[in-house]
N, C-alpha and C positions, 0 to 999 in steps of 0.2 A: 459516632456520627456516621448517618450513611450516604453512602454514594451517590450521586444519580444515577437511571436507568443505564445509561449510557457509558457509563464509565465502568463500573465493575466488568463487563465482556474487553472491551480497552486495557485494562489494566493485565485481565489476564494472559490478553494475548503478546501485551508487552513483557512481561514476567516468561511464558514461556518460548519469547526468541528470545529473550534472553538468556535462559537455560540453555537454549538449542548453542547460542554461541560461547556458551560458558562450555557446554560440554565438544563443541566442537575446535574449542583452544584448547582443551585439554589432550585430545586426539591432536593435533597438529604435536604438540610439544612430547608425548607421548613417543609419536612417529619421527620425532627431532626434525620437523621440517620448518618451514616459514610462510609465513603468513604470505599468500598470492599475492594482495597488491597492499598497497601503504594505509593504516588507517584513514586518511583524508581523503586518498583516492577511493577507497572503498566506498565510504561513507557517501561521498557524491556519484558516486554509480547507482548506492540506494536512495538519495534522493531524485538523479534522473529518472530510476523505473517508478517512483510514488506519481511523481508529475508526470510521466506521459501516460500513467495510467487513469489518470486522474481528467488528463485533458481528453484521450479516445473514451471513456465514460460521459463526460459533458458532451463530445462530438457526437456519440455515440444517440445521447436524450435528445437534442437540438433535432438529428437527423425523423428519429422515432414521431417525433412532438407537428413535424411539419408536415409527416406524412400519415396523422392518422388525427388532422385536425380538420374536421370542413370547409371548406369553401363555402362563403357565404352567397345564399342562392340569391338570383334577380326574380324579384317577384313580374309574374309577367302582365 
């Protein structure tokens, strides 16, 4: 079965943060240190930066969209 468009580039990029953080536990443990902040807190620091980047992108189009849209002329 294959994928849609959209998901295989998804996939991969989920597969390789996940590596990044597989290989970045491995170095923590390695270095016998601990983990900066608490999986929970973590994990909502990285939902924080999805949504605010998420929302200056939509502020972002909204702003673009009003200023390069015409003004409807008065016929005279």
């Amino acid at each position: 079965m294959k994928a849609p468009g959209i998901t295989r580039p998804l996939l991969r990029q989920a597969a390789l943060a996940f590596t990044a953080g597989l290989l970045m536990g491995a170095v923590y443990w390695a270095l016998d240190l601990t983990s900066p902040a608490p999986p929970l807190i973590g994990l909502t620091g990285l939902a924080g930066i999805v949504l605010g980047e998420r929302a200056a992108t939509a502020l972002r189009n909204r702003l673009t969209r009003r200023r390069t849209t015409p003004s409807p002329s008065v016929p005279e």
